[in-house]
NUVOLO-8732 format. One record per residue (C-alpha): residue in three letters; x, y, z. Coordinates in steps of 0.2 Angstrom, whole numbers, plus 2048, in hexadecimal, padded with zeros to 3 digits. Layout:
<nodes>
alaXYZ;...
</nodes>
This chain:
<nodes>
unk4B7A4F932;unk4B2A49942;unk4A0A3F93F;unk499A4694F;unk49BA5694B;unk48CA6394A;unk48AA6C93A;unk47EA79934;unk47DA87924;unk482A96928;unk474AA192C;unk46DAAA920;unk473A9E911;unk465A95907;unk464A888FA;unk45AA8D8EB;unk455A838DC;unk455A8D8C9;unk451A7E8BD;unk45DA718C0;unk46BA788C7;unk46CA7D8DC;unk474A898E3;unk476A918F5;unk476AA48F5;unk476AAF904;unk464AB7907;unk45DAC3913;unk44DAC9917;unk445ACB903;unk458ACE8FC;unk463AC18F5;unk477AC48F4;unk47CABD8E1;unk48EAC38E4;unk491AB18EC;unk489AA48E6;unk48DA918E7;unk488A848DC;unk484A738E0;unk480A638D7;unk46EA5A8DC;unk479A4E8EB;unk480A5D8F3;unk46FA668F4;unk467A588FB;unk475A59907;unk471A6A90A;unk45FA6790B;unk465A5891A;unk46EA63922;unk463A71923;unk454A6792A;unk45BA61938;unk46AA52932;unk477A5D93B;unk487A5093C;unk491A4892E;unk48CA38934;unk478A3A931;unk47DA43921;unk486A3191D;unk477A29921;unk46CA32916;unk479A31906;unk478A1E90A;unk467A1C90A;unk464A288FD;unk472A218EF;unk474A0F8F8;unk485A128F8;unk493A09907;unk494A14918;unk4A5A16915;unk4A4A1F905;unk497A2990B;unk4A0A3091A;unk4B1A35910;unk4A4A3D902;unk49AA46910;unk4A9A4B919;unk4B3A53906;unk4A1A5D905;unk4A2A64917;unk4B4A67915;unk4B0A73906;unk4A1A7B90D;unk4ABA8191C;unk4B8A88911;unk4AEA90908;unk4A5A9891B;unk492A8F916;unk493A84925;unk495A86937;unk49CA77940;unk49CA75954;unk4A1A6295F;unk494A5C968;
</nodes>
């Protein structure tokens, strides 16, 4: 995935926390949609969070993940790029070049 690439959740998706696990369900207005829920460990939710305020390209998301867990740039960007790559297969993304 291009690192320069703007990506955003799909409208309407939200992250929601129930004890330890997170999940992103679909929500509108007072409703929220169970039928499709997606679960995510505490990395990806912080991801989610990232990206949701305001960290819209794999690159900054690489960043964050390597300031967050000190780990090497390179690992970050092929880690960040397999989670984008999932989101957007599973339709919770939307992804636009700059």
């Amino acid at each position: 995935m291009n690192e320069n690439i703007n990506i955003q959740p799909k409208k309407g998706l939200m992250l929601r926390k129930i004890g330890r696990q997170y999940m992103i369900v679909e929500a509108s207005s007072e409703n929220v949609n169970m039928s499709n829920v997606y679960s995510l460990n505490s990395t990806a939710a912080g991801l989610w969070e990232q990206m949701a305020a305001g960290r819209h390209t794999p690159a900054e998301l690489a960043d964050w993940l390597c300031a967050e867990y000190g780990i090497e740039r390179e690992t970050a960007i092929r880690d960040v790029g397999r989670q984008l790559d999932e989101w957007e297969s599973f339709g919770l993304i939307t992804a636009d070049k700059k």
